[in-house]
ROSE-4610 file (N, C-alpha, C; in Angstrom, 1 decimal, always signed):
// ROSE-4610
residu = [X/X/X/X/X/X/X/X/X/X/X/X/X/X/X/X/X/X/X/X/X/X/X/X/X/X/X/X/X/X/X/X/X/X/X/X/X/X/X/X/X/X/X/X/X/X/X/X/X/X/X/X/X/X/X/X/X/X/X/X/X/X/X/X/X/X/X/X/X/X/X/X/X/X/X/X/X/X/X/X/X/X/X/X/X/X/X/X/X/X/X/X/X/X/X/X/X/X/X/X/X/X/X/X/X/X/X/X/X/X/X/X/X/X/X/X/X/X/X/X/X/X/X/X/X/X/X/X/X/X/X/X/X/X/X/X/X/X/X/X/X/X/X/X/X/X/X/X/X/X/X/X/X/X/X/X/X/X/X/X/X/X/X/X/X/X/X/X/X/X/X/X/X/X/X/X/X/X/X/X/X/X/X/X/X/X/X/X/X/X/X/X/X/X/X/X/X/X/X/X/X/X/X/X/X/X/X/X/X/X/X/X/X/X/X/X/X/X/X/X/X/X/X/X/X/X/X/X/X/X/X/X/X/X/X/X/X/X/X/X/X/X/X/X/X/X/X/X/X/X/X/X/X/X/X/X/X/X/X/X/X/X/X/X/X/X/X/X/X/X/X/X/X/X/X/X/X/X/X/X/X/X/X/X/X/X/X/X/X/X/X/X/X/X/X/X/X/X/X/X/X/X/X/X/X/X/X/X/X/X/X/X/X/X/X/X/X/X/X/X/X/X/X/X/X/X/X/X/X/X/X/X/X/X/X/X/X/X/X/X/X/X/X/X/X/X/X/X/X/X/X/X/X/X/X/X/X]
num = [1/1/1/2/2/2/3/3/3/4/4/4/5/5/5/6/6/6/7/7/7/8/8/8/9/9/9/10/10/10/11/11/11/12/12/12/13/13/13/14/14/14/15/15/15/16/16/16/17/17/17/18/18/18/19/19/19/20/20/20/21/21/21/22/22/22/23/23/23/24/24/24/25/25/25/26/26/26/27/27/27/28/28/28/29/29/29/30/30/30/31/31/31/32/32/32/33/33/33/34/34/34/35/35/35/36/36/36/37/37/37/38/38/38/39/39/39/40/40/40/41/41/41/42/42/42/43/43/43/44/44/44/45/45/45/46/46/46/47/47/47/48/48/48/49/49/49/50/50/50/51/51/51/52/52/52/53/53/53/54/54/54/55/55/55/56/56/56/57/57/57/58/58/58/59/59/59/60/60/60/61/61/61/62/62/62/63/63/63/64/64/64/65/65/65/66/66/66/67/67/67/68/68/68/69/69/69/70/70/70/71/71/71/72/72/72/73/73/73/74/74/74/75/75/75/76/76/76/77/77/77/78/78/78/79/79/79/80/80/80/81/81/81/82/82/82/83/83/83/84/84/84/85/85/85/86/86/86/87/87/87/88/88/88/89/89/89/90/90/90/91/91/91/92/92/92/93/93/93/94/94/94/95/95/95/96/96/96/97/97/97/98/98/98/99/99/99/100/100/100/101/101/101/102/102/102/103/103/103/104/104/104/105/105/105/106/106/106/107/107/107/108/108/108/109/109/109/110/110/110/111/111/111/112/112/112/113/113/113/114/114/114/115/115/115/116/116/116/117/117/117/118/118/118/119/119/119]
x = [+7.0/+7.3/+8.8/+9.4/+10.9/+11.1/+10.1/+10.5/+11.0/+10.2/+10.4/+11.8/+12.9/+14.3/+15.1/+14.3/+14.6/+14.6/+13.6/+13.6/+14.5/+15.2/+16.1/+15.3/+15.4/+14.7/+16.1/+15.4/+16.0/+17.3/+18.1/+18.4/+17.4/+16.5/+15.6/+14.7/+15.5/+14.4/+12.9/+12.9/+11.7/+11.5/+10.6/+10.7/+9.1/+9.2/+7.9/+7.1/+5.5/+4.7/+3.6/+3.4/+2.3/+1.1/-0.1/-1.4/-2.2/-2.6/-3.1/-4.8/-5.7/-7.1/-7.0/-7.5/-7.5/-8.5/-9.9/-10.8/-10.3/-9.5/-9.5/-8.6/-7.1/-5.9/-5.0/-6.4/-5.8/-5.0/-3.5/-2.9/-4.0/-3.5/-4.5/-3.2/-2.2/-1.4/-0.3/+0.9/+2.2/+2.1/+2.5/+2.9/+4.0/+4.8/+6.1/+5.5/+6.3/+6.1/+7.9/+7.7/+8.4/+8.1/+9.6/+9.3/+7.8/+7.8/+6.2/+5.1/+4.9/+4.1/+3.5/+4.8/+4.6/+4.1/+4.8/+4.6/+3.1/+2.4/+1.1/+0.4/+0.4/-0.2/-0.5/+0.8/+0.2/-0.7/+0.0/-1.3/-2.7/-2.7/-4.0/-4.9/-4.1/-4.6/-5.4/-5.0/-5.2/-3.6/-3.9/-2.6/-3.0/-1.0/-0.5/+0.6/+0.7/+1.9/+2.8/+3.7/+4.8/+4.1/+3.7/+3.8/+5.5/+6.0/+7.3/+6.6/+6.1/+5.4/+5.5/+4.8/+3.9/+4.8/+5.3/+6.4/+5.9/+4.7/+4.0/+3.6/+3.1/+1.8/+0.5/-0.3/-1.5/-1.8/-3.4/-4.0/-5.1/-4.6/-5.4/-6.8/-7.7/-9.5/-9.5/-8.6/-8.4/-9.5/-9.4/-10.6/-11.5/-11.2/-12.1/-13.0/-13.0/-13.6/-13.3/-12.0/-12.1/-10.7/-11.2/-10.0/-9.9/-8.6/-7.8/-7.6/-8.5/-8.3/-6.9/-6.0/-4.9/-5.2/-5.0/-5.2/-3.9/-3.0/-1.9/-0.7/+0.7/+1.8/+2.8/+3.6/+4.9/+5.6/+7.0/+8.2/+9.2/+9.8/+10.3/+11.9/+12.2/+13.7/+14.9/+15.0/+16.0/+15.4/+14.0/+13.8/+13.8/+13.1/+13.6/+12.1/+11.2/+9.5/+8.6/+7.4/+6.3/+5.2/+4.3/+3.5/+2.4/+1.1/-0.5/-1.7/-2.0/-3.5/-4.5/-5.1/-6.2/-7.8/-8.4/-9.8/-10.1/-11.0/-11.5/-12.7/-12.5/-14.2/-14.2/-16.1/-16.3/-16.5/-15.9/-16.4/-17.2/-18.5/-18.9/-17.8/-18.1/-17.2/-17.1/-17.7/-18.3/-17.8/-17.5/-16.6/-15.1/-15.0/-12.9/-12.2/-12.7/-12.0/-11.7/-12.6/-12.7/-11.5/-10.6/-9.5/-9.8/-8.9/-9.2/-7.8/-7.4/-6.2/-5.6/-5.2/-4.8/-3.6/-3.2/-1.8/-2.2/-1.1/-1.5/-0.1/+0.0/+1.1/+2.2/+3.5/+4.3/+4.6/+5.0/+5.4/+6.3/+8.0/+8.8/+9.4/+8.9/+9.1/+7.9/+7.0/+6.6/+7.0/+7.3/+7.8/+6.8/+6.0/+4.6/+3.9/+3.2/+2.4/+1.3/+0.5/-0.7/-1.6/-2.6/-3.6/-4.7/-5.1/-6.6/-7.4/-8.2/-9.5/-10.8/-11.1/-12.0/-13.6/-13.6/-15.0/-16.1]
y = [+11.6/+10.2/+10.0/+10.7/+11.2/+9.8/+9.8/+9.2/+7.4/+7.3/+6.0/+5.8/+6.4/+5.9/+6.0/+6.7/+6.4/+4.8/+4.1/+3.4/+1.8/+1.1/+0.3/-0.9/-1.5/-3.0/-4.0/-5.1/-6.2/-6.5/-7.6/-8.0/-9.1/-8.9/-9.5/-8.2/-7.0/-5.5/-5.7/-6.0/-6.2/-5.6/-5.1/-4.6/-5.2/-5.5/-6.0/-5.0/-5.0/-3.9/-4.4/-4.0/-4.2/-3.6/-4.9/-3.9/-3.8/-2.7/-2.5/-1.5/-2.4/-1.3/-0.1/+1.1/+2.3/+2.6/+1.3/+2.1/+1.7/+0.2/-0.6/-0.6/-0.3/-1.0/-2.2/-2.6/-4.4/-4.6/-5.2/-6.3/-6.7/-6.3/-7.4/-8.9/-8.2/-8.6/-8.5/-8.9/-8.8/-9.3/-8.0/-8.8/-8.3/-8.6/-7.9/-7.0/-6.2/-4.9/-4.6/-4.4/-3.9/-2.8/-2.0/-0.8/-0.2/-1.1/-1.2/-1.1/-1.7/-2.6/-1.2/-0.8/+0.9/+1.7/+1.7/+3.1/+2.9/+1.5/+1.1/+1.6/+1.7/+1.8/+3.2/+4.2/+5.4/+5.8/+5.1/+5.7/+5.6/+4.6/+4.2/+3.7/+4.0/+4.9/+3.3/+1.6/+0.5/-0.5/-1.0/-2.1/-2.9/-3.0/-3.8/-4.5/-5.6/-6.0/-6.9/-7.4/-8.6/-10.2/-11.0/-12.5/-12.8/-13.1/-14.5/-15.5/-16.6/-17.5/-17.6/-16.0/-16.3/-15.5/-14.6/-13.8/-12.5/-12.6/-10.5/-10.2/-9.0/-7.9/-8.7/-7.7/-8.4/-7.2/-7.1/-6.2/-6.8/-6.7/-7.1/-6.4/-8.3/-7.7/-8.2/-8.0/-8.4/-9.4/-11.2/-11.7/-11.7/-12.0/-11.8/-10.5/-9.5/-8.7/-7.3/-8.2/-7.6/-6.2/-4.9/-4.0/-3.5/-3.2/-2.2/-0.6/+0.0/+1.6/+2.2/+2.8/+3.2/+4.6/+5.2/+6.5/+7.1/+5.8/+6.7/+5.1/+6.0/+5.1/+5.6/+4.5/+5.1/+4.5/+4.3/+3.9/+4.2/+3.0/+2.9/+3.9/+4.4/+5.2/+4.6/+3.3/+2.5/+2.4/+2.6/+2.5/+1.4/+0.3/-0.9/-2.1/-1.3/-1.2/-0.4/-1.1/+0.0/-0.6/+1.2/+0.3/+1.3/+0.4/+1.1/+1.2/+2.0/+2.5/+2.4/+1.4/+1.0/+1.0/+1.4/+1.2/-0.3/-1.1/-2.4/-2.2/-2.8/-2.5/-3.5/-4.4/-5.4/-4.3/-4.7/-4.2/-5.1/-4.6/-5.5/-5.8/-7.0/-7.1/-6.4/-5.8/-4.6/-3.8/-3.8/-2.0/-2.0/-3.4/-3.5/-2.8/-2.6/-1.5/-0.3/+0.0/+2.0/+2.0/+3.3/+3.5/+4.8/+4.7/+5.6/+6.3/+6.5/+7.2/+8.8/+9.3/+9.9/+10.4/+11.8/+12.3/+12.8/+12.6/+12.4/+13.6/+14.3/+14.7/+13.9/+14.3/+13.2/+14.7/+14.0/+15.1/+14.1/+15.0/+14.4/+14.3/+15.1/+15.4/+14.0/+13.8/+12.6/+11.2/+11.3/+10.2/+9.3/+10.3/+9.6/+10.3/+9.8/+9.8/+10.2/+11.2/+11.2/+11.4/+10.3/+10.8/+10.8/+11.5/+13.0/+11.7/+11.9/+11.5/+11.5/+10.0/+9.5/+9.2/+10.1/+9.9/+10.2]
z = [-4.6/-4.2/-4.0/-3.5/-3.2/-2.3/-1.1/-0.3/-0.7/-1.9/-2.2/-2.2/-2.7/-3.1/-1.6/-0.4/+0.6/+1.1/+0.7/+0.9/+1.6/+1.6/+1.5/+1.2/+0.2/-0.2/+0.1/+0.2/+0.4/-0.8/-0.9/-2.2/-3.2/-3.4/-4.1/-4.3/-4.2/-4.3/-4.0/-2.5/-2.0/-0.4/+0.2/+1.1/+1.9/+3.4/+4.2/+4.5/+4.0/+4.4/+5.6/+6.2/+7.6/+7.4/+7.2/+6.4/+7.9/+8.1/+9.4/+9.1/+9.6/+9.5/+10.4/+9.7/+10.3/+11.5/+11.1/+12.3/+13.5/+13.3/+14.6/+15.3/+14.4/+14.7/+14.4/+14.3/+13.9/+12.9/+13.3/+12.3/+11.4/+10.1/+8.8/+8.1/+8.1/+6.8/+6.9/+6.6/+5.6/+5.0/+4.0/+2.4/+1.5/+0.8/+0.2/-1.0/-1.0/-2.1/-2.8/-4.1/-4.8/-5.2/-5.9/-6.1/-7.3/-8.0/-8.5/-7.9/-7.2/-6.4/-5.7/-4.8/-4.0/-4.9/-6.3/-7.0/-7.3/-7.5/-7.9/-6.9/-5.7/-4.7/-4.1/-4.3/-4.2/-5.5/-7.0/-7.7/-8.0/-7.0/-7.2/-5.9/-4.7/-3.6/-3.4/-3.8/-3.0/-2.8/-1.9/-2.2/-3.0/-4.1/-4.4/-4.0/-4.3/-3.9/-4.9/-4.7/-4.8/-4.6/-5.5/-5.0/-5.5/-4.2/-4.5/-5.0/-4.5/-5.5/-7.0/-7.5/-8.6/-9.6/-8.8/-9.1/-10.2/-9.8/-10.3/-9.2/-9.6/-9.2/-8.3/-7.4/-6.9/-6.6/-6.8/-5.9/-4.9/-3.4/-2.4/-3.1/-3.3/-3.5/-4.6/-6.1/-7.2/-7.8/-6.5/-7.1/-5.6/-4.5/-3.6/-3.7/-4.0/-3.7/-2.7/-1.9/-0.2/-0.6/-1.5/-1.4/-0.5/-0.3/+1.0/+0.3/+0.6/+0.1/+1.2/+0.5/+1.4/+2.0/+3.4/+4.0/+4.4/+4.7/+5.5/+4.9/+4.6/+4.6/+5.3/+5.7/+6.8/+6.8/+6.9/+7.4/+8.5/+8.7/+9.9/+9.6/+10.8/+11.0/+10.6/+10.2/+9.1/+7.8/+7.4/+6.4/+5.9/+6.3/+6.1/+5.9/+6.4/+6.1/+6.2/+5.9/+5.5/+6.4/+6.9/+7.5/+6.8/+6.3/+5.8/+6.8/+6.6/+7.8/+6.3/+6.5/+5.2/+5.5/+4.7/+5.3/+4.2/+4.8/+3.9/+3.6/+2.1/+1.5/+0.9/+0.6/-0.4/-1.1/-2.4/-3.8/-4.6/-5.1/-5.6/-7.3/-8.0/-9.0/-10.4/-10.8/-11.3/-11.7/-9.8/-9.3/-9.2/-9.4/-8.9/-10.2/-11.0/-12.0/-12.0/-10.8/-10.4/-10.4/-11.0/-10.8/-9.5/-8.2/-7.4/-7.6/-8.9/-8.7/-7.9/-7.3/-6.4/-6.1/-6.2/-5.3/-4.4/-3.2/-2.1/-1.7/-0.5/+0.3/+0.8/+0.4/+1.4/+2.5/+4.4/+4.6/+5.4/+5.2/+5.4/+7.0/+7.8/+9.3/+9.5/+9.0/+9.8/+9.4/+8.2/+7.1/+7.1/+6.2/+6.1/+4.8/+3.8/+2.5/+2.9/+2.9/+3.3/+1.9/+1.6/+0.8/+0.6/-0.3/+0.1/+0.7/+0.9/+1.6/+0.5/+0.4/-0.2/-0.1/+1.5/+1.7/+1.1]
C-alpha cells in the first residue's frame, strides 16, 4: 500500500475519488476519501469514504443495500485523485457484514492496485 503516501490529499487531508462501473463505463459518483477511508477500502475490497457533512466513515450500500465491490484503483500523474472500476451489487441486509477482506497487487508502472478477483 506504498502507493498511498504517494498520494497528495487536499488540506483538509482529503482526496476526490471517481466511482466508475466496470461492466459499462459509466460515471457512478464522486465522493471524498481520507487516508482511512482508502486504507478501508483496499481492506476490504468495497468503498469507503469521507462524509464532510457528517464528518466520519461510509460505506457505499451501508443502509441502501447498493455495495460497490472494488476491481481496479488508479491515480492520476499528479496524484491528486483516484479513480475506481467497481462492480455494483444489492446485498441483501443480512449479507452487508461479509467482510470481503483482500490483498490485492499494487503495480507501480501502471499506478494501479489490482485486486484478486472475486468471482
Amino acid at each position: 500500500m506504498e502507493f498511498v503516501n504517494q498520494l497528495k490529499f487536499n488540506e483538509q487531508g482529503l482526496i476526490p475519488a471517481i466511482i466508475q462501473e466496470q461492466s459499462t463505463g459509466r460515471v457512478l459518483m464522486m465522493a471524498w476519501m481520507n487516508r482511512e477511508s482508502l486504507i478501508k477500502t483496499i481492506e476490504t475490497g468495497k468503498t469507503w469514504f469521507w462524509s464532510r457533512s457528517r464528518k466520519k466513515l461510509w460505506m457505499k450500500g451501508e443502509t441502501s443495500g447498493h455495495v460497490q465491490i472494488v476491481k481496479n484503483i488508479a491515480f492520476d500523474c499528479d496524484c491528486r485523485y483516484l479513480a475506481y472500476t467497481t462492480l455494483n451489487r444489492l446485498v441483501p441486509h443480512a449479507m452487508r457484514a461479509i467482510n470481503h477482506a483482500s490483498l490485492g497487487l499494487w503495480d507501480p508502472m501502471a499506478r494501479t492496485w489490482q485486486l484478486p478477483r472475486k468471482d
